[in-house]
C-alpha atoms as a printed R data frame, in Angstrom:
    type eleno elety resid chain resno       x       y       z
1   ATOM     1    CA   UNK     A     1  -6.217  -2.578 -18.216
2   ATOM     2    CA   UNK     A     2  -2.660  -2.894 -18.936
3   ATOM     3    CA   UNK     A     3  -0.824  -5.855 -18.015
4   ATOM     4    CA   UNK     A     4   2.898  -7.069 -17.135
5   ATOM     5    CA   UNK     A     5   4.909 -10.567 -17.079
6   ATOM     6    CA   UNK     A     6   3.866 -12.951 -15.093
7   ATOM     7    CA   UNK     A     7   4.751 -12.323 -11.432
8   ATOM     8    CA   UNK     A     8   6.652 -14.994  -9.307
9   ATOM     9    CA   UNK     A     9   5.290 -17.761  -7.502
10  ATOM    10    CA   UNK     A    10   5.711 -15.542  -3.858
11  ATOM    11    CA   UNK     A    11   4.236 -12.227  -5.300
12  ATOM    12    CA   UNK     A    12   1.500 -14.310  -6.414
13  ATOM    13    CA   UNK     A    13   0.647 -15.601  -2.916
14  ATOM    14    CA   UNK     A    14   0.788 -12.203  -1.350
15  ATOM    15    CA   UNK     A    15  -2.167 -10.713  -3.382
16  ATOM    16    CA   UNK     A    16  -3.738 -14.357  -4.467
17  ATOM    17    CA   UNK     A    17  -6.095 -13.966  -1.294
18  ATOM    18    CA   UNK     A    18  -8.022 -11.389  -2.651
19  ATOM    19    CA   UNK     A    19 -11.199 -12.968  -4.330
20  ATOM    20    CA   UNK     A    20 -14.760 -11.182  -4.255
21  ATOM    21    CA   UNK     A    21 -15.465 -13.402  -1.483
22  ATOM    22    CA   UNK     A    22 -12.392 -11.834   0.765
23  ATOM    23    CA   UNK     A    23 -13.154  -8.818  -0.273
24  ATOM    24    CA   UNK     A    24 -16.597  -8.500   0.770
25  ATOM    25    CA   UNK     A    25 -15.318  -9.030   4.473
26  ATOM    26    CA   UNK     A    26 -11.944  -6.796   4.092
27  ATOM    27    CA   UNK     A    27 -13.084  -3.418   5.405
28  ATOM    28    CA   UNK     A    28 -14.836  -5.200   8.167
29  ATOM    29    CA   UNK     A    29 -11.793  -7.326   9.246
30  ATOM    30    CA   UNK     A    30  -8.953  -5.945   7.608
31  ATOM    31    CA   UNK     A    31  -9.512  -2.323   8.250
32  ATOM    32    CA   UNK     A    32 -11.785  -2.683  11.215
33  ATOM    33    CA   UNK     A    33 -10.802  -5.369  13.643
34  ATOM    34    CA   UNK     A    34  -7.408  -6.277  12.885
35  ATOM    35    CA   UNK     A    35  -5.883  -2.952  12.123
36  ATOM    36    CA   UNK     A    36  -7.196  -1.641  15.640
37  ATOM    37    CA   UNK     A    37  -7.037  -4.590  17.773
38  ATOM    38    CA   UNK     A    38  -4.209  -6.766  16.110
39  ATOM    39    CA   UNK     A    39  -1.996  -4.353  14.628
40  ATOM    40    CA   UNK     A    40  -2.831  -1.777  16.788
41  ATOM    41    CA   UNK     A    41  -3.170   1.398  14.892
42  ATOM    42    CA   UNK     A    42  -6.840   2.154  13.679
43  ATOM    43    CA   UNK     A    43  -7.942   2.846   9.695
44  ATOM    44    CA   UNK     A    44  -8.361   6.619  10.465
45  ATOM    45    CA   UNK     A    45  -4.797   7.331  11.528
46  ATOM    46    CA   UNK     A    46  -3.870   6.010   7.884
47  ATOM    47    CA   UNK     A    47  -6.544   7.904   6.277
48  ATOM    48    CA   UNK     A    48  -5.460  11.115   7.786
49  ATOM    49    CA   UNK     A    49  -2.687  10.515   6.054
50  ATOM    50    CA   UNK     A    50  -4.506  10.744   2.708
51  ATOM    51    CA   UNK     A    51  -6.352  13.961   4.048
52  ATOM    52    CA   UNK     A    52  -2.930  15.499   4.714
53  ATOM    53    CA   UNK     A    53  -1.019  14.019   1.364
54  ATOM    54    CA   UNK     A    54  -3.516  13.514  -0.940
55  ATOM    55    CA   UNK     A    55  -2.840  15.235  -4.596
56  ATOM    56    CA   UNK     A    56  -5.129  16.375  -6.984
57  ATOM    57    CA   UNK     A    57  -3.334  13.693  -9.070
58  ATOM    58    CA   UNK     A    58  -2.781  10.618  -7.431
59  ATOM    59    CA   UNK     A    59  -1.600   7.216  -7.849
60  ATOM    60    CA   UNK     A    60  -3.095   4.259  -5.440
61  ATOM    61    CA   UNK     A    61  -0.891   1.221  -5.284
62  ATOM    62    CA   UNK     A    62  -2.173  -2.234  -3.876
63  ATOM    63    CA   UNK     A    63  -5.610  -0.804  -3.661
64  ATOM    64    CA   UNK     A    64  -7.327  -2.835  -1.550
65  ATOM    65    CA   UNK     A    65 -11.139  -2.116  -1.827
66  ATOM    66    CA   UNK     A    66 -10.733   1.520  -2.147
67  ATOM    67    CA   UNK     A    67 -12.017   2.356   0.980
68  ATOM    68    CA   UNK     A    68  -9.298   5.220   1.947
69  ATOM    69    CA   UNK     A    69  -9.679   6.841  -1.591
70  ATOM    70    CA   UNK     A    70 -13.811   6.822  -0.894
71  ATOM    71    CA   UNK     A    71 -13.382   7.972   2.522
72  ATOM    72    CA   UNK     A    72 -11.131  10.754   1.540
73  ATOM    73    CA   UNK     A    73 -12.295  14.400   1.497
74  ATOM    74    CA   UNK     A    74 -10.130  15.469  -1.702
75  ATOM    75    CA   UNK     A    75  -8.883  19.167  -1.784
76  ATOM    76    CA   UNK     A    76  -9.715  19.255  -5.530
77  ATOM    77    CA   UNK     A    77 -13.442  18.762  -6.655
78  ATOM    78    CA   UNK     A    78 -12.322  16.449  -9.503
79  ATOM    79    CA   UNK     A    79  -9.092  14.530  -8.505
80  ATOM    80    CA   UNK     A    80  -7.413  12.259 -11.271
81  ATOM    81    CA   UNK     A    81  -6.980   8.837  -9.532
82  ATOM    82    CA   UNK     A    82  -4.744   5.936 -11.312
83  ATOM    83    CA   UNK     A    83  -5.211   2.267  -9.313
84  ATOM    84    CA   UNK     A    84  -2.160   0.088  -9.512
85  ATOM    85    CA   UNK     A    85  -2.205  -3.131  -8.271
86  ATOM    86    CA   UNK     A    86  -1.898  -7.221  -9.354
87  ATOM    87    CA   UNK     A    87  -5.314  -8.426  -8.616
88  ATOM    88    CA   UNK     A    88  -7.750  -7.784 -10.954
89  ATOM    89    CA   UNK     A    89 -10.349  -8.105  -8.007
90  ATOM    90    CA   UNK     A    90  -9.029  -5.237  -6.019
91  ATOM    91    CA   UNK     A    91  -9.084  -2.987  -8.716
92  ATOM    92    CA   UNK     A    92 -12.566  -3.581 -10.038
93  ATOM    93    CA   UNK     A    93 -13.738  -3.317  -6.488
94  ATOM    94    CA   UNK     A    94 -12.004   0.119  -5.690
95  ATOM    95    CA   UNK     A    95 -12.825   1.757  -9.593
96  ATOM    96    CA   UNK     A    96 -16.000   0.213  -8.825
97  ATOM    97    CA   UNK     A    97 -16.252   1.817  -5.268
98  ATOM    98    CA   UNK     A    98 -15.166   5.349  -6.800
99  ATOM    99    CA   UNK     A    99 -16.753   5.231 -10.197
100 ATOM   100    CA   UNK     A   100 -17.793   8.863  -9.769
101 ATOM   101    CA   UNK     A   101 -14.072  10.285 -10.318
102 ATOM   102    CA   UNK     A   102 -13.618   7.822 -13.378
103 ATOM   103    CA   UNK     A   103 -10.178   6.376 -11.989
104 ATOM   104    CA   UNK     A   104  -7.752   4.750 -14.882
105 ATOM   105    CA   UNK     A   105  -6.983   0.906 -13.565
106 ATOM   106    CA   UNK     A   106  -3.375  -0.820 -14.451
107 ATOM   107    CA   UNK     A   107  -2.816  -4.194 -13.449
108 ATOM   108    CA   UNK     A   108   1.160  -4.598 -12.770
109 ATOM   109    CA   UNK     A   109   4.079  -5.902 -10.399
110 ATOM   110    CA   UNK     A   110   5.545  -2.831  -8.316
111 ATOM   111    CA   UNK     A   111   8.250  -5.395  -8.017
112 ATOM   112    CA   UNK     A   112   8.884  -5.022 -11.853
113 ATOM   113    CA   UNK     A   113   9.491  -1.854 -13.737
114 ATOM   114    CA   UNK     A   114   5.431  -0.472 -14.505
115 ATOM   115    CA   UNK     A   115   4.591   1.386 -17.331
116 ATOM   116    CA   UNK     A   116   2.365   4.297 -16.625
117 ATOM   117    CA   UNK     A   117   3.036   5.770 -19.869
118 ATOM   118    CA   UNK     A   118   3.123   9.617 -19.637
119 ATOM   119    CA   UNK     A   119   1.250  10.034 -16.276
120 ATOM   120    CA   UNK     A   120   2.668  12.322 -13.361
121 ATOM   121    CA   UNK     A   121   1.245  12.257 -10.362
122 ATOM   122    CA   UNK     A   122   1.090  14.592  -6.991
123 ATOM   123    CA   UNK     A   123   0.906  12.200  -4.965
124 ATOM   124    CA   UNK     A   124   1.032   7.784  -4.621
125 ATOM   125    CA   UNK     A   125   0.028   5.854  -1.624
126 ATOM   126    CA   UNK     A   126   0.431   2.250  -0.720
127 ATOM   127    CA   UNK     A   127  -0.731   1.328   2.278
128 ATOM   128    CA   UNK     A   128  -0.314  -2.659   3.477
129 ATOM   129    CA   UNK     A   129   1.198  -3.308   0.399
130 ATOM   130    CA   UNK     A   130   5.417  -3.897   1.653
131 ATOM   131    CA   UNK     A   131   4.386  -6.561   4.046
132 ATOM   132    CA   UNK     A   132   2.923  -8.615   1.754
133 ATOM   133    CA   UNK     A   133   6.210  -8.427  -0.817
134 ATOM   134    CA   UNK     A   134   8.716 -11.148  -1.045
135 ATOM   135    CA   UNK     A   135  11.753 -10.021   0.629
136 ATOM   136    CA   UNK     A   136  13.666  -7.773   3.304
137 ATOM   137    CA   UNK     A   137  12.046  -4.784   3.358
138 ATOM   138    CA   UNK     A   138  15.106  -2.710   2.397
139 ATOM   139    CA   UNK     A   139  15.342  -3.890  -0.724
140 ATOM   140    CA   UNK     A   140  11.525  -4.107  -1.109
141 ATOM   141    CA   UNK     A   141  10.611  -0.971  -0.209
142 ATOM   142    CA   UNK     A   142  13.554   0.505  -2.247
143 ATOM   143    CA   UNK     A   143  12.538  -1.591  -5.348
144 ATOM   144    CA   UNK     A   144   8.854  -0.569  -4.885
145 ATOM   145    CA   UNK     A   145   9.768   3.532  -4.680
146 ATOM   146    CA   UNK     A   146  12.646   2.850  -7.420
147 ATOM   147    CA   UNK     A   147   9.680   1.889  -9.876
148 ATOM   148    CA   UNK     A   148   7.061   4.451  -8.687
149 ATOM   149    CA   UNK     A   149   9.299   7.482  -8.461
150 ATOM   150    CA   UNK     A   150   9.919   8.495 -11.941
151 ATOM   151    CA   UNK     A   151   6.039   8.750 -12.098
152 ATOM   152    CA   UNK     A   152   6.118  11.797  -8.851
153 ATOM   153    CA   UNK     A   153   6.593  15.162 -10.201
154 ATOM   154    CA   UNK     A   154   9.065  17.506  -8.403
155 ATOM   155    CA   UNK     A   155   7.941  18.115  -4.904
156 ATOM   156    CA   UNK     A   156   5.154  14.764  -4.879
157 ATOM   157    CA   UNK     A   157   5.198  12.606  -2.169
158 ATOM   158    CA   UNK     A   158   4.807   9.129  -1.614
159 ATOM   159    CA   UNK     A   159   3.263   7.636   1.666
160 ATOM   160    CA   UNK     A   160   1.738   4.534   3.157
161 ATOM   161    CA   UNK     A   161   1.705   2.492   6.080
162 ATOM   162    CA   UNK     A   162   3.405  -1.440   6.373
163 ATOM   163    CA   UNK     A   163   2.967  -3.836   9.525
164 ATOM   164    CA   UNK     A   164   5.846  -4.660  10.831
165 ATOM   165    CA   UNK     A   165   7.462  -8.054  12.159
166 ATOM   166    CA   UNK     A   166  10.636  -7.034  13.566
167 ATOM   167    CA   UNK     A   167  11.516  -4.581  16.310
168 ATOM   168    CA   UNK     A   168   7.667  -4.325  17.909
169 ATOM   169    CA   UNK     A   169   5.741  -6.337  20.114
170 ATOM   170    CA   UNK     A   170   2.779  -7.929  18.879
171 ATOM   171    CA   UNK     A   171   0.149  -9.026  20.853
172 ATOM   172    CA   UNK     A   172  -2.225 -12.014  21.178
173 ATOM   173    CA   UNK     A   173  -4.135 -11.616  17.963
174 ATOM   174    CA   UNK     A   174  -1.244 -10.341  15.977
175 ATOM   175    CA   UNK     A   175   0.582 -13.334  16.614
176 ATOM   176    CA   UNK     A   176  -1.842 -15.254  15.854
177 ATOM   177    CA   UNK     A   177  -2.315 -13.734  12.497
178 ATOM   178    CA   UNK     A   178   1.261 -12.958  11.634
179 ATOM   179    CA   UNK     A   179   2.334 -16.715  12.078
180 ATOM   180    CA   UNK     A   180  -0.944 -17.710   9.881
181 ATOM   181    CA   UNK     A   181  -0.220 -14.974   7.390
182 ATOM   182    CA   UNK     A   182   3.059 -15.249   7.055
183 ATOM   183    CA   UNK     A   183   2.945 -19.055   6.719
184 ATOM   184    CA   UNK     A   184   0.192 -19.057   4.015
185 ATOM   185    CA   UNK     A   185   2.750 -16.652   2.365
186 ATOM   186    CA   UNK     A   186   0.042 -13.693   2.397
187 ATOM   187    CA   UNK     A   187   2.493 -11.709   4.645
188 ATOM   188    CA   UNK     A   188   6.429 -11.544   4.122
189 ATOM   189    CA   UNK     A   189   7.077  -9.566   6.815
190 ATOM   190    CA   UNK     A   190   9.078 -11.306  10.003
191 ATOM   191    CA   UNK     A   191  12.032  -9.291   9.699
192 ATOM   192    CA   UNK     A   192  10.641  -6.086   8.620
193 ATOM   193    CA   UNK     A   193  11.683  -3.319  10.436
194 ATOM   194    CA   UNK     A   194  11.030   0.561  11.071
195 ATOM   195    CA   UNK     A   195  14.865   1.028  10.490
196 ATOM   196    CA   UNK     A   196  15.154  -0.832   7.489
197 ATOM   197    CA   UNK     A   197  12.030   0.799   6.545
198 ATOM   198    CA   UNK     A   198  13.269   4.126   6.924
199 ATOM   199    CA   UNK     A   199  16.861   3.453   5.533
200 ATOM   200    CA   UNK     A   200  15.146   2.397   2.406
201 ATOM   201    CA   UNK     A   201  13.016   5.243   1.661
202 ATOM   202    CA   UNK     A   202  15.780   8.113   2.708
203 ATOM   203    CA   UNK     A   203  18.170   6.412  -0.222
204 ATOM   204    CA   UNK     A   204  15.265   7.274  -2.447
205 ATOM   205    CA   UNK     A   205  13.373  10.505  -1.126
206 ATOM   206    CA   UNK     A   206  13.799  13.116   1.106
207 ATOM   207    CA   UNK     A   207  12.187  14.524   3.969
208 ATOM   208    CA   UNK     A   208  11.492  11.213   5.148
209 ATOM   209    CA   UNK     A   209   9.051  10.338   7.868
210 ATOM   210    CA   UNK     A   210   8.618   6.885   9.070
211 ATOM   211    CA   UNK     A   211   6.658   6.960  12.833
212 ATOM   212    CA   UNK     A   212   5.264   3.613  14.429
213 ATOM   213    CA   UNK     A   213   2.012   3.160  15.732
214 ATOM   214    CA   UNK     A   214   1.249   0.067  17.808
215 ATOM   215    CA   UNK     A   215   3.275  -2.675  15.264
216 ATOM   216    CA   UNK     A   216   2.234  -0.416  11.945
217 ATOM   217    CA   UNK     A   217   4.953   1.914  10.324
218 ATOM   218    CA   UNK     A   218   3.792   5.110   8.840
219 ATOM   219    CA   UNK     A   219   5.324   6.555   6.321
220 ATOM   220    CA   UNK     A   220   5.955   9.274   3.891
221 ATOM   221    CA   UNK     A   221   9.137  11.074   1.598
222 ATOM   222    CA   UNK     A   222   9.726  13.681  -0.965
223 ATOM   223    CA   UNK     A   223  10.573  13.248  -4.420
């Protein structure tokens, strides 16, 4: 695995949370009750977005446990996957989790310029990766596609999905969790906005989508 400098204090706390032990329980809480009943917008309406985006070459940023890239039904029999992220448990849980198309794992900062070497890719998603960044999510979210563009070929898109703070109305259990989250520094995201969002992302890409679903922005632009 490739490796950067040593990430700051408030990156670190944003993807810190992620031992084995968490990550045994993420699809099951993460994915399945607080994406549909705090955050209001179930797993599958991000996966379709990997059914519909999805590239024969693709690049997977703040991985997770790899449960959208397993769950995907890829239009090429033999896609070329790359897994970005900082914590060395997410990515040996999501190569691990999709060890049958033999995905190249880089440990790195999206904050910080990454070095994918020569790699292009079709397609990169990062879903609930911007809300737990350090920062307003203008300049995040134009730092993050800043670093990860000059990997896209002509034409590739980039997509995800972000909860949002600012500009929705959260309910019971999102409260709950955004004030924990947010005060354990695991989420950064009280002022994050779909505007700000979407400002970000058309100063980098075209043919920019950004749609809200319950208190999650979805997203996507052209290189």
């Amino acid at each position: 695995m490739a490796t950067e400098a040593r990430p700051s204090a408030e990156v670190e706390a944003g993807q810190a949370v992620y031992s084995r032990l968490v990550l045994a329980g993420y699809d099951a809480f993460v994915l399945g009750f607080s994406a549909r009943f705090a955050w209001r917008c179930p797993r599958g309406h991000m996966l379709a977005q990997y059914q519909a985006l999805a590239g024969p070459r693709h690049l997977d940023v703040g991985v997770g446990t790899g449960w959208f890239l397993a769950h995907c039904h890829w239009r090429d029999a033999r896609p070329e996957v790359t897994l970005l992220d900082l914590n060395e448990n997410s990515l040996r849980a999501a190569a691990g989790r999709i060890a049958r198309l033999s995905p190249r794992a880089v440990r790195g900062n999206v904050l910080e310029p990454v070095d994918l070497g020569a790699a292009r890719f079709d397609s990169i998603g990062f879903n609930y990766l911007l809300h737990c960044l350090p920062g307003e999510i203008e300049a995040k979210a134009a730092t993050v596609v800043r670093h990860l563009k000059p990997y896209l070929v002509p034409g590739g898109v980039i997509f995800g999905s972000t909860i949002l703070g600012a500009g929705v109305r959260h309910n019971a259990p999102g409260r709950f969790l955004m004030r924990t989250y947010n005060r354990k520094g695991i989420f950064s995201n009280r002022a994050d906005d779909a505007a700000g969002l979407e400002r970000a992302l058309a100063g980098e890409l075209h043919d920019v989508e950004v749609r809200v679903e319950g208190v999650t922005a979805l997203f996507s632009g052209r290189a």
